[in-house]
Structure formats: C-alpha cells, structure tokens
C-alpha positions as CSV (number, residue, x, y, z in Angstrom):
1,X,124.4,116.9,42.1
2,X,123.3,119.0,45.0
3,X,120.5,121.5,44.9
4,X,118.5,123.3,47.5
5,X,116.7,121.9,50.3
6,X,112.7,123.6,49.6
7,X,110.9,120.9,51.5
8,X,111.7,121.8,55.4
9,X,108.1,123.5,55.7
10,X,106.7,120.4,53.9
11,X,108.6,117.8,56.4
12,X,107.7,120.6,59.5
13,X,104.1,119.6,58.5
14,X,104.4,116.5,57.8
15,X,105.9,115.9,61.4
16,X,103.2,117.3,63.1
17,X,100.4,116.0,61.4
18,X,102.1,112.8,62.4
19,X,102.2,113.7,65.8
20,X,98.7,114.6,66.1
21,X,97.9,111.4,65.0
22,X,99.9,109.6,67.2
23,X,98.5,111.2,70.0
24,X,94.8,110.9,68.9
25,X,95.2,107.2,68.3
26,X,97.0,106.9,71.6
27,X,94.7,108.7,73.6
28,X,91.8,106.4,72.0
29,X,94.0,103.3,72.9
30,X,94.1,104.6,76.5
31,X,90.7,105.9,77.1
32,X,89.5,101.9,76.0
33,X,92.0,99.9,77.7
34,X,92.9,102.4,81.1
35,X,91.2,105.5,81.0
36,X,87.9,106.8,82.6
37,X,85.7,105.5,79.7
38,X,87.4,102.1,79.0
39,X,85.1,99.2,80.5
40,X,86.4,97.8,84.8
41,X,89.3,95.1,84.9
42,X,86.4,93.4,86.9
43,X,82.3,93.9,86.9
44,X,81.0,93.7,90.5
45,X,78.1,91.7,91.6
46,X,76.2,92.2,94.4
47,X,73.3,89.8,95.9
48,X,71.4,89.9,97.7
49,X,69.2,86.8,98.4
50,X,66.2,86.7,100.7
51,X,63.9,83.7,102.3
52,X,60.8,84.9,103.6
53,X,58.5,82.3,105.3
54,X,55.1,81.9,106.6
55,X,54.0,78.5,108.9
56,X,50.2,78.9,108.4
57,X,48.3,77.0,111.0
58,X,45.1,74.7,111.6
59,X,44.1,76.8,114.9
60,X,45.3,80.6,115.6
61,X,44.2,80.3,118.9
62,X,47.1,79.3,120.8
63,X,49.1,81.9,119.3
64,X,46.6,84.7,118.1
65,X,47.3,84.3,114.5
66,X,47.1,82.5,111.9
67,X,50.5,81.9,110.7
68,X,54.1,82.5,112.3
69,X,56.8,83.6,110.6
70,X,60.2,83.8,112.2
71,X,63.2,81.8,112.9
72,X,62.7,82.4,116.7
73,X,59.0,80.5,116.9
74,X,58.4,77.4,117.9
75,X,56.3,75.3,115.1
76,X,54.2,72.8,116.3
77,X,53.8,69.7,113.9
78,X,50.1,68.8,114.8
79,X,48.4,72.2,114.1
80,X,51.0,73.3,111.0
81,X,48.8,73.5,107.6
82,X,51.4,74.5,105.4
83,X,54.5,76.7,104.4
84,X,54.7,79.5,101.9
85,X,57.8,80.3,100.9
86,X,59.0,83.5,99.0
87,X,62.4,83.7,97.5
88,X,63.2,87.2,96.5
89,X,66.8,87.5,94.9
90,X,68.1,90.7,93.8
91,X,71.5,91.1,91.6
92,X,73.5,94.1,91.3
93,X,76.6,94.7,88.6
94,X,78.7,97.7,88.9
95,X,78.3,97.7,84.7
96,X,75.6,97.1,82.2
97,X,76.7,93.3,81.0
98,X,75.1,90.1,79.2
99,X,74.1,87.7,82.2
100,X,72.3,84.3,81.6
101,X,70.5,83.5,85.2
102,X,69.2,80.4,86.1
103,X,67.2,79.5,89.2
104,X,67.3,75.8,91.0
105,X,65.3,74.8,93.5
106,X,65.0,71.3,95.1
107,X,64.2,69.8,98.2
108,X,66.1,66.8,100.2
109,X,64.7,64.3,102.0
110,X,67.5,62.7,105.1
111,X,66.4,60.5,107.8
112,X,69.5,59.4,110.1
113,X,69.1,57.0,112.8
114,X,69.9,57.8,116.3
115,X,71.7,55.2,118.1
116,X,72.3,57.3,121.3
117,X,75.4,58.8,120.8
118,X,77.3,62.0,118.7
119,X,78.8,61.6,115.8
120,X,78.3,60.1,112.2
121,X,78.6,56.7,112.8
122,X,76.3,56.6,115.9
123,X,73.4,58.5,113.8
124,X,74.2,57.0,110.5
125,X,72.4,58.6,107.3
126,X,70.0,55.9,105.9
127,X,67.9,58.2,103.5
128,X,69.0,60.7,101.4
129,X,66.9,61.8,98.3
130,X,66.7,65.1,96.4
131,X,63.5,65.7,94.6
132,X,62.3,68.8,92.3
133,X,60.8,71.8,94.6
134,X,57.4,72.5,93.5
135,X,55.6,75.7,93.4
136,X,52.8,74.3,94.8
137,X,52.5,70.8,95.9
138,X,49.1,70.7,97.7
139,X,47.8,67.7,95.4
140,X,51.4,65.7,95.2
141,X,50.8,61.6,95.2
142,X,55.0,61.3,94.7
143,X,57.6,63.6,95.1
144,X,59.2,62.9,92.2
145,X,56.3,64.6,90.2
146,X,55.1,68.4,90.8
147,X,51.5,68.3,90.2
148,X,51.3,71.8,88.6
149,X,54.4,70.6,86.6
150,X,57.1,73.5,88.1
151,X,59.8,71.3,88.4
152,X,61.4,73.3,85.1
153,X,62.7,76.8,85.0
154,X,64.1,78.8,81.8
155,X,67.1,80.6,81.5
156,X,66.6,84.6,82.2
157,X,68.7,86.6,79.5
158,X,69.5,90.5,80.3
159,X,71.5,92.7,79.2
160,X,71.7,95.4,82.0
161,X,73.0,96.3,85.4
162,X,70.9,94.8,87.7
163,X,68.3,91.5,87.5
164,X,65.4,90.7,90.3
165,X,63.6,87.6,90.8
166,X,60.6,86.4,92.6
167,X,58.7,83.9,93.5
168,X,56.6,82.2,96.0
169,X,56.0,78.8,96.5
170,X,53.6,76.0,98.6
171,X,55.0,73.7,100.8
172,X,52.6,70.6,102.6
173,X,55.2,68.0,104.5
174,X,53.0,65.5,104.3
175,X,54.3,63.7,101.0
176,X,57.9,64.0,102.0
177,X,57.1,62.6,105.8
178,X,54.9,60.1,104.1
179,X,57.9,58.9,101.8
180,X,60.8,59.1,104.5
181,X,58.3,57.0,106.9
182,X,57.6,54.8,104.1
183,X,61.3,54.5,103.2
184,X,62.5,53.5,106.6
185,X,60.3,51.3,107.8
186,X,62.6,48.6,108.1
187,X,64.8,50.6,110.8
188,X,62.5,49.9,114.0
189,X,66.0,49.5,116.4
190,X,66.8,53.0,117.0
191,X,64.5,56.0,116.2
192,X,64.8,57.9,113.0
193,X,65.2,61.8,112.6
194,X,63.9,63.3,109.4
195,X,64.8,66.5,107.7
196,X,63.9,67.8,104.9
197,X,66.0,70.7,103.3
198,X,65.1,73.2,100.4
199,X,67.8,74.8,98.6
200,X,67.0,78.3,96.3
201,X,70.7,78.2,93.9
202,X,70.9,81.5,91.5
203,X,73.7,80.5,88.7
204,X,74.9,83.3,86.4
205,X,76.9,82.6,83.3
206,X,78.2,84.9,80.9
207,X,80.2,83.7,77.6
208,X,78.9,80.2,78.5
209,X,81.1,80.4,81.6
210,X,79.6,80.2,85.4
211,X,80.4,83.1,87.1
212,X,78.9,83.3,90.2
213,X,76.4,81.3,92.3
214,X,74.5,82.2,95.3
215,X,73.0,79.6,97.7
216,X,70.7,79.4,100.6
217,X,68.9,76.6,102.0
218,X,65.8,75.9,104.3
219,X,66.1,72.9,106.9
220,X,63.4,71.9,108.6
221,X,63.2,68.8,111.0
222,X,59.7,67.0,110.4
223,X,60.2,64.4,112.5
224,X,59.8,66.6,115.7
225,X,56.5,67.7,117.2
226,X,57.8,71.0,118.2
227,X,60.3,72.6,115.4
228,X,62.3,75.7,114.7
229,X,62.8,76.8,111.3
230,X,67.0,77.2,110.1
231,X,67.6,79.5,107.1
232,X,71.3,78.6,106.0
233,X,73.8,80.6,104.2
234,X,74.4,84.6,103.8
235,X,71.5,87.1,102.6
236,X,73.6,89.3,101.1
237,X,77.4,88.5,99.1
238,X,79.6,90.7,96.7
239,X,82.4,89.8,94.7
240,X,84.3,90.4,91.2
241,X,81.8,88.7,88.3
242,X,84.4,88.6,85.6
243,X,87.2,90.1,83.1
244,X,85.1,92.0,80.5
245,X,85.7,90.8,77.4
246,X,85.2,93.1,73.9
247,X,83.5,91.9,71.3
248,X,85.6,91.1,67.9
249,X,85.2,94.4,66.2
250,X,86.2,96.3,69.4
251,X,89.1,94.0,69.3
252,X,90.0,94.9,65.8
253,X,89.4,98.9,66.2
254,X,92.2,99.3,68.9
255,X,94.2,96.8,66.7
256,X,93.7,99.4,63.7
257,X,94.2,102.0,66.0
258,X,97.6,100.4,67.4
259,X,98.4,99.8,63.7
260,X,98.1,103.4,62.6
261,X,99.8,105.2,65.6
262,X,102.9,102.7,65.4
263,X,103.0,103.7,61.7
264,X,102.6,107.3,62.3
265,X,104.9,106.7,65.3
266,X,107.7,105.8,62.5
267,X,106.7,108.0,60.2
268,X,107.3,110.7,62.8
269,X,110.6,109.4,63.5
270,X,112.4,109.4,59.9
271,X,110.8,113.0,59.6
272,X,112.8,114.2,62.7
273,X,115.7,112.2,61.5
274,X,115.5,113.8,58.0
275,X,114.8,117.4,59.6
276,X,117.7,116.8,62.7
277,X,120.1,116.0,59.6
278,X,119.9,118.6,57.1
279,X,123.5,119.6,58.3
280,X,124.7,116.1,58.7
281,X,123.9,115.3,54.9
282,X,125.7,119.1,54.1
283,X,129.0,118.2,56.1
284,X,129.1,114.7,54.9
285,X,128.8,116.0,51.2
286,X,131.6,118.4,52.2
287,X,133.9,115.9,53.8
288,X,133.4,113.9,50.9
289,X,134.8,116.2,48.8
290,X,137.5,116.8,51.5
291,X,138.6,113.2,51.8
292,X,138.0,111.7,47.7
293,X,139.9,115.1,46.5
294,X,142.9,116.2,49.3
295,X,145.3,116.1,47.1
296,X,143.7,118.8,44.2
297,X,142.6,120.8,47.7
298,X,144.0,123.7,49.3
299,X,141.9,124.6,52.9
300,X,142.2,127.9,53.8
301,X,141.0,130.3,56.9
302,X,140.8,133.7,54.9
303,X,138.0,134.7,53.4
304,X,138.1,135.1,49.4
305,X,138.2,138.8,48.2
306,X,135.9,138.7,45.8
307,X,136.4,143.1,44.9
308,X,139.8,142.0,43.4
309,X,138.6,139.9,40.5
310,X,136.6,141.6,38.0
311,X,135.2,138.6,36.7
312,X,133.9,136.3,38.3
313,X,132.2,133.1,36.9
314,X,130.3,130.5,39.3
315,X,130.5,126.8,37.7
316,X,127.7,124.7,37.8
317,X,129.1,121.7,40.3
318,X,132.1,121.0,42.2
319,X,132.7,118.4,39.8
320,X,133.1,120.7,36.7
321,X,135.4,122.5,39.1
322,X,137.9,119.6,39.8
323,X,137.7,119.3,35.7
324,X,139.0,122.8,35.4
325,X,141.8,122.2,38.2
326,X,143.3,118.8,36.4
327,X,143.3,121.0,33.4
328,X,144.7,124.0,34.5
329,X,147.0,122.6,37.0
330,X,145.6,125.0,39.8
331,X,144.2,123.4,42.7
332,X,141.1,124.0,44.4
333,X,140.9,126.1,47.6
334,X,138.5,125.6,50.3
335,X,137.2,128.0,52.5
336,X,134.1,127.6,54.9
337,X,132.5,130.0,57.4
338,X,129.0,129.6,59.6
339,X,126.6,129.8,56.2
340,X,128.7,129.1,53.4
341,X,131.3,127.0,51.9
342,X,133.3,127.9,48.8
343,X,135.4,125.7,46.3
344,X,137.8,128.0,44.1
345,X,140.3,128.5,41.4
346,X,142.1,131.5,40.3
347,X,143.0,131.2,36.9
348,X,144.3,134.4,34.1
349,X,143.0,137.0,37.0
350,X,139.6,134.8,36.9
351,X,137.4,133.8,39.6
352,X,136.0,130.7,39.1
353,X,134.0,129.1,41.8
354,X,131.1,126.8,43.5
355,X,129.3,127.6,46.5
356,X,127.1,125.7,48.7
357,X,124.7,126.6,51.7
358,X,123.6,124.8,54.7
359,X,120.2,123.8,53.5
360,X,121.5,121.0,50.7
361,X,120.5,117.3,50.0
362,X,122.3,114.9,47.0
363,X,119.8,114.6,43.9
C-alpha cells in the first residue's frame, strides 16, 4: 500500500544533526592528532652542559692568585692543592613531559708507556681503570671507595619542561697518581704517561626507554710537571627527545570519537540516500505497475477531463482498481504530468480512479 511521505522534515533533521556531529567529532580528532592543540610529532631537548673548574694552589705568588681557572693556564704539578669542579647541566623540552634523569660521574685512571715513537703500539696502554667520582675525596685511602660515600646518585623524576642540575665536587690527584705509580711499577724500560679523565653523563629516559644522553669529560695529564686542562665534548646540543605517546584513556577517547563520527558518518549517508530517493521509490512504484500490468494498461498524454463526469469516485489502491478492470473488462488508463499520476476507468459514465503524488513510500 502506498501512503504519504510526512517524514522529510524529520529525515532533514535528522541529517543535520548527523552532520554536526560528524564535524564535532572530526574536528576533535584533528585538533588531538594534527591541529594546533594536539601534542608535537617530536618533543625537543635542548642542553646545555657546563664544566666550570678551579686549580687551587699551595702558593699564589707566582701567579697573583690563589687558584686558576681556564683551559689556557699552565698548571704546575708541584704547587697544585686541589681541583673543584662544578658541573651545571641545564635541560630544555619544547613540551611539559615525564623525564627520568640520571647523573654518572666516574673517573679513569690510563698510564701508557712511551717507547719513543707515534702510534698505539709504540705507547701501548698498560693501565686502564674506571673508579666512582667522589664529591669530595680529600681523605681517600683507595679509589674504589668515596670516603663521604658519593659514589651513588638517585634517579630525578619531573614532570615539566625544563630540569637543572648542580653540583660541585673535590678533586686531590694524589690517590689516583699514587695508584697508577703503584700499578706500574714493574714498567721501568720506557717512561709512563698518566691521565686521568672524569666524565659528567646526563641519561634521560622516558617510558623506561633512553632517550637522550649528554657527555663531557675532563682529561688531565698527572704525570707532567707543567699541565693544561682539556674539557672534551660540546656545551651545548639539541635534538628530537621522542614520539609522544598518549596515555590509554586518551587512546580510547579518539577511538570513541572515531567510533561515533564513522557511525554518524553512515547514518548521514542512508539519510541523504533516503531524502535523494523519494522520487526514485515513486517512479519505481510507478514502473512497477507499468511493467507487472501492460497488458490491462492504456498510457495516455491527455489529461483526464474530470468536468465531464458527474461522479466521480476515487478507490482506495491501484490494486482495487485492477479488480474493477478484470471485472468490468475496461482497462486502466495511465496518465502522468510533473506532480501527479492518475490510474483510471470509465465505466456507466463513472469516474473511477487512483492518484498518487511525488512524495510516496511502500508501507
């Protein structure tokens, strides 16, 4: 049975509501994954990673001071006291971010022996040992032992966009000179070079993953009465930390949010379909007629004149139409203009006939 269409303001708004949706959820989706508010493809560090010295000295005389401190001055072993030492490490992230940092510091003993001539095999490496760096090592009997028991650091937690660290630290070279001496003894062929380098190493992980490390090291060449301080690697170093990654119920909102808008999305979709074939649905019922019935059907391209029947009786369905024609032996003429279609018989000076309009669905 076919029967008026009453829903088209009801599918209008469903359509748009739909659409507003869409386009909420997919604005969301795009302001978190590659609009202006969603988190950087990569969080920038930059570090910066400073070694500040001072040689502090048994006389000031010869140099009018009590300590020198730069990589230009010449040190002189026999009047050197101690070192202070001040590592001052500064990170910077381009976003606010969970950053585990840990701080390493140890200091290497090497003694080579020099044979006369360049190259590794005529100064051969016959001491190498790495020992804990000590905040303060003025009472050390071994290296292996920090006598104010620094050889430990904890991990720093923060959750922000930048992270400083600082610390200064006591260096006497006896112990390690001692020890090296000690050490090679046996070598009394060639004479032996000592060095002893400190390394400062900043690790940050995030997600239990290393992410970045910045080094910088200290050599310093005991074994020579007159010695220049080498700070080693770069002060300052920038580079892409790591892929953000959400957290599980960020993951799951823009899942939802995906979720809704590809069901809106559809929904959307079969509402234009149903709106964009309101006339398909009314020529296909039409055609149907057309095509099951051609034989009881007579199309025409005059208008009925409906001013020469007095009576005139619509019938409730084509179907009770065709009835009437098998009965009556009459058959059934079509005609169709831009808003209506008519199905009629004229039987005994009777009008009898169904109409339909362009707004129609099947029950």
């Amino acid at each position: 049975m076919l029967k008026k269409h009453n829903n088209k303001k009801l599918y209008i708004i469903l359509f748009i509501g739909s659409l507003v949706v869409v386009i909420s959820f997919l604005i969301f989706i795009y302001a978190n994954t590659l609009g202006a508010t969603a988190p950087p493809e990569f969080i920038t560090l930059k570090e910066t990673n400073k070694i500040n010295f001072k040689a502090y000295l048994t006389n000031e005389k010869p140099f009018g001071k009590p300590y020198l401190d730069k990589t230009s001055d010449n040190i002189p072993k026999d009047i050197l006291d101690y070192f202070e030492f001040e590592f001052d490490y500064l990170a910077n992230f381009s976003s606010s971010t969970f950053v585990n940092f840990y701080s390493s510091k140890t200091i290497t003993v090497v003694a080579t022996q020099n044979k006369g001539g360049v190259g590794n095999e005529n100064n051969p490496v016959i001491l190498s040992r790495t020992f804990p760096f000590c905040k303060n090592n003025k009472n050390m009997i071994v290296p292996e032992v920090c006598p104010d028991n620094s050889s430990f650091s904890s991990p720093q937690s923060i959750n922000s966009d930048s992270y400083d660290f600082f610390e200064k630290y006591i260096l006497y070279l006896e112990p390690y000179f001692d020890f090296a001496e000690k050490t090679t003894a046996e070598y009394i062929d060639y004479p032996i070079n000592i060095t002893i380098s400190i390394e400062f190493q900043m690790s940050a992980t995030n997600n239990d993953k290393l992410r970045s490390i910045s080094k910088r090291a200290i050599s310093i060449p005991i074994s020579e009465k007159n010695f220049y301080i080498q700070i080693i690697g770069e002060e300052q170093q920038t580079n892409d930390f790591y892929a953000p990654e959400r957290t599980l119920i960020q993951k799951l909102i823009l899942i939802i949010a995906g979720a809704i808008s590809i069901i809106f999305t559809i929904l959307s979709m079969i509402l234009l379909k149903k709106m964009s074939n309101k006339k398909s649905i009314y020529r296909k019922t039409i055609d149907n007629y057309l095509k099951d019935y051609d034989d009881a059907i007579i199309n025409t391209i005059d208008r009925p004149n409906f001013e020469l029947y007095e009576q005139k009786i619509m019938v409730e369905n084509f179907k009770e139409l065709l009835n009437m024609a098998t009965s009556t032996g009459n058959p059934i003429i079509y005609y169709e203009d831009k808003k209506n279609v008519f199905f009629y018989i004229v039987y005994k000076d009777i009008f009898y006939y169904f109409t339909m309009k362009d707004e129609v669905e099947e029950k």
